[in-house]
PyMOL commands that place a pseudoatom at each C-alpha (Angstrom):
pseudoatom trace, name=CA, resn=UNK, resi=1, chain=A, elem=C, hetatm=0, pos=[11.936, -1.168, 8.053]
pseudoatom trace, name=CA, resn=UNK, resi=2, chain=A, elem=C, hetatm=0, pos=[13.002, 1.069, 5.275]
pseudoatom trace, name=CA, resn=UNK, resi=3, chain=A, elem=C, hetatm=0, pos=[11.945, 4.139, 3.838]
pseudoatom trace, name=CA, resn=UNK, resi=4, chain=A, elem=C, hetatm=0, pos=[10.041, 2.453, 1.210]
pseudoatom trace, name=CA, resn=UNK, resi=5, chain=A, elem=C, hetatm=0, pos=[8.295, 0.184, 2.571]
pseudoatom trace, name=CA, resn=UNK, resi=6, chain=A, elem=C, hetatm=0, pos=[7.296, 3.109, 5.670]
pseudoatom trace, name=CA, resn=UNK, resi=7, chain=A, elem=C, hetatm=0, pos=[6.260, 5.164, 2.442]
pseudoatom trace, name=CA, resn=UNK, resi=8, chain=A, elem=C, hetatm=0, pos=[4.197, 1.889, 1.048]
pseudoatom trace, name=CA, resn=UNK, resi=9, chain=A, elem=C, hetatm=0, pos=[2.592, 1.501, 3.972]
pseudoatom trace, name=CA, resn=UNK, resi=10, chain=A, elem=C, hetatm=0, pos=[1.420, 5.334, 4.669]
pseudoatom trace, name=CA, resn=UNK, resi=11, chain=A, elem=C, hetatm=0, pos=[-0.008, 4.771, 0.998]
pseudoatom trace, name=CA, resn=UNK, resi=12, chain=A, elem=C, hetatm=0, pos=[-2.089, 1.781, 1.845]
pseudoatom trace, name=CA, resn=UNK, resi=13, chain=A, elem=C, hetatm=0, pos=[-3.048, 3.084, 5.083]
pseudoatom trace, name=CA, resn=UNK, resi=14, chain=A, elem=C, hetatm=0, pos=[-4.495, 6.387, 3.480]
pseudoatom trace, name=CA, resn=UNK, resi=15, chain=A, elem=C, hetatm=0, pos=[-6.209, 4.174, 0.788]
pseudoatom trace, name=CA, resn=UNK, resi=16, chain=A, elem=C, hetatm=0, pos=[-8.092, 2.191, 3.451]
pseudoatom trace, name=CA, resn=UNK, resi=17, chain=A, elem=C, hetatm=0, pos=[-9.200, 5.144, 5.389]
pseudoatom trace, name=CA, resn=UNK, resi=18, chain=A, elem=C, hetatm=0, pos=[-10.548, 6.976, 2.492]
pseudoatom trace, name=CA, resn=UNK, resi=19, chain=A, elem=C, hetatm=0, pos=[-12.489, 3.681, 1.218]
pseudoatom trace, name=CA, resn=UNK, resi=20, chain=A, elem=C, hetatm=0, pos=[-13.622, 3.421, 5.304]
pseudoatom trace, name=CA, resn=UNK, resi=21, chain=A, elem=C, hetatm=0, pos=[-15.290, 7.110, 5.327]
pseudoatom trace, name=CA, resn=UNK, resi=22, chain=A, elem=C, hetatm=0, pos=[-16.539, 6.343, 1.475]
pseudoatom trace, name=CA, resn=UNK, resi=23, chain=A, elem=C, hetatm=0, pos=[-18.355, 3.598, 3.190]
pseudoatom trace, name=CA, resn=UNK, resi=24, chain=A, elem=C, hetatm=0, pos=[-19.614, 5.524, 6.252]
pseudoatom trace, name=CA, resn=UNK, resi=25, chain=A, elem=C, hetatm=0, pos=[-20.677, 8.036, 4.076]
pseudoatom trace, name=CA, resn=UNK, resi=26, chain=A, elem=C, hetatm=0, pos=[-22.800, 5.315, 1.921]
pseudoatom trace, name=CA, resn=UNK, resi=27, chain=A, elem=C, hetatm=0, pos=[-24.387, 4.001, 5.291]
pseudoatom trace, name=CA, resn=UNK, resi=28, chain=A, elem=C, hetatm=0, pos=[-24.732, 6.884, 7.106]
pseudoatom trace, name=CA, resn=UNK, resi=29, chain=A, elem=C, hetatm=0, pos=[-26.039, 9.366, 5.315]
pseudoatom trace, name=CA, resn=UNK, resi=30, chain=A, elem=C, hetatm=0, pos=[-27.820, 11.301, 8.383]
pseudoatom trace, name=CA, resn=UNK, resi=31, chain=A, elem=C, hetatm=0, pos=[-24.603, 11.224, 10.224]
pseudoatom trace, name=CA, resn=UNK, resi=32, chain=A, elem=C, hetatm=0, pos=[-21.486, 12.301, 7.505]
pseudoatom trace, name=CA, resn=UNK, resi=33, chain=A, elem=C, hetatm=0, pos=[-22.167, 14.301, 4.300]
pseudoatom trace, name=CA, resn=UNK, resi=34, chain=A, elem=C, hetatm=0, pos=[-20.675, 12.371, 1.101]
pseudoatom trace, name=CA, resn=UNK, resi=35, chain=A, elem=C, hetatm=0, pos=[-17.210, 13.020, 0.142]
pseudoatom trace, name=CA, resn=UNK, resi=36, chain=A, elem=C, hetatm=0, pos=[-18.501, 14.751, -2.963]
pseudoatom trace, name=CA, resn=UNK, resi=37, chain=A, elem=C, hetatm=0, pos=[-20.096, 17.449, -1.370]
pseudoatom trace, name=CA, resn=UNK, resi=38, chain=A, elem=C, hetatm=0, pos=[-17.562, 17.546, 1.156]
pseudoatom trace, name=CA, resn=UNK, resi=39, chain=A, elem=C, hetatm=0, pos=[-15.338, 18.949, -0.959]
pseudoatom trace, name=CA, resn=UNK, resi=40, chain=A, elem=C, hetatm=0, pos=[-18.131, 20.950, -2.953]
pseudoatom trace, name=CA, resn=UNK, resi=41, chain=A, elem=C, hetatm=0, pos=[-18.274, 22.625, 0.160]
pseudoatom trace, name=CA, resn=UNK, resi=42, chain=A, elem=C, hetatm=0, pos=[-14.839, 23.406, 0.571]
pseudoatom trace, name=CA, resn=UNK, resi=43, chain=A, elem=C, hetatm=0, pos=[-14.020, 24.834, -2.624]
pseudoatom trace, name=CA, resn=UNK, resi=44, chain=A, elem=C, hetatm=0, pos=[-16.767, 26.648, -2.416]
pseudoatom trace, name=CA, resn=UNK, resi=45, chain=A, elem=C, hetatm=0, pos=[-14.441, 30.195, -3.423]
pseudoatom trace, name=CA, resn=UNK, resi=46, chain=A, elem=C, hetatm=0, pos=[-12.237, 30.967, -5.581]
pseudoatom trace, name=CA, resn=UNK, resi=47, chain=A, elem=C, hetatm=0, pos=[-9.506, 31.345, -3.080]
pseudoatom trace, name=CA, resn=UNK, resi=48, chain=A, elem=C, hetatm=0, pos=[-10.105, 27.447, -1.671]
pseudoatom trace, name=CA, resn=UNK, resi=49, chain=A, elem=C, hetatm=0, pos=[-10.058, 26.046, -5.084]
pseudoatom trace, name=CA, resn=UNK, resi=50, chain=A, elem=C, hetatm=0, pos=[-6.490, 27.844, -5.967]
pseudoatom trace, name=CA, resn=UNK, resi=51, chain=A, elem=C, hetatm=0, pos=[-5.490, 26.368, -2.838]
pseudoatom trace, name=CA, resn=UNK, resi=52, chain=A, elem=C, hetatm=0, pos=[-6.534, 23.019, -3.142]
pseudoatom trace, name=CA, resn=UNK, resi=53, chain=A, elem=C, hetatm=0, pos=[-4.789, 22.881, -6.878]
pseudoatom trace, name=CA, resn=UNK, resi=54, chain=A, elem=C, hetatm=0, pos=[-1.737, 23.493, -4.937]
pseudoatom trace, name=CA, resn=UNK, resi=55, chain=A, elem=C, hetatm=0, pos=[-1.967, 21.622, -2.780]
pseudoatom trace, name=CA, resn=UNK, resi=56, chain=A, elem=C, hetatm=0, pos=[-2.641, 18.664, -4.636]
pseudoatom trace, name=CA, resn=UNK, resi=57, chain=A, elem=C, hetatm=0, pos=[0.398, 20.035, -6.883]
pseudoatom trace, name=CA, resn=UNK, resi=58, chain=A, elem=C, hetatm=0, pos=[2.592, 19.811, -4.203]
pseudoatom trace, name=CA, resn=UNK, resi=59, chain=A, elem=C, hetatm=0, pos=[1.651, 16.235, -3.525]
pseudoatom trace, name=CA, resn=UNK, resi=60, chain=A, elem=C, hetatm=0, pos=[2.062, 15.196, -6.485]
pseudoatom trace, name=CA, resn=UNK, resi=61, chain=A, elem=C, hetatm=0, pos=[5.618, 17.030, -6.886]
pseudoatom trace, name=CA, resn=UNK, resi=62, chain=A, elem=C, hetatm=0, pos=[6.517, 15.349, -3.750]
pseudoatom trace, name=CA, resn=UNK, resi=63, chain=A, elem=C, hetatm=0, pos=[5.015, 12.003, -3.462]
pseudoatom trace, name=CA, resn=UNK, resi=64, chain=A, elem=C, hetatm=0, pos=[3.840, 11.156, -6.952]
pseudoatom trace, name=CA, resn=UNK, resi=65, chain=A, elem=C, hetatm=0, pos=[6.948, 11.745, -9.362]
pseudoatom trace, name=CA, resn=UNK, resi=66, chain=A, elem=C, hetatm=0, pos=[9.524, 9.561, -10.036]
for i in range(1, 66): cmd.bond("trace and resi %d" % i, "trace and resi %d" % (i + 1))
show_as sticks, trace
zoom trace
């Protein structure tokens, strides 16, 4: 297998477990908070927001450009 199919396939893989919990959290409301205020919730501060800009910068440095 090479690398970028392995890379292709970690893609599609995180795609379809993202849709998944997007769909638990539709059905199951009682049992999983939506993904929106999941992450209301954890950039709650100032200091998680920074981080999750770069952290989402370094993904996209990493994975994303090309």
């Amino acid at each position: 297998m090479s690398d970028r199919v392995l890379v292709i396939v970690g893609f599609v893989l995180v795609l379809v477990v993202t849709l998944g919990v997007v769909v638990v959290t539709h059905v199951r409301r009682d049992l999983v908070a939506p993904v929106g205020e999941t992450i209301a919730y954890l950039t709650c501060t100032r200091v998680a927001r920074i981080a999750a800009v770069l952290v989402w910068a370094w993904v996209g440095w990493h994975f994303l450009a090309r």
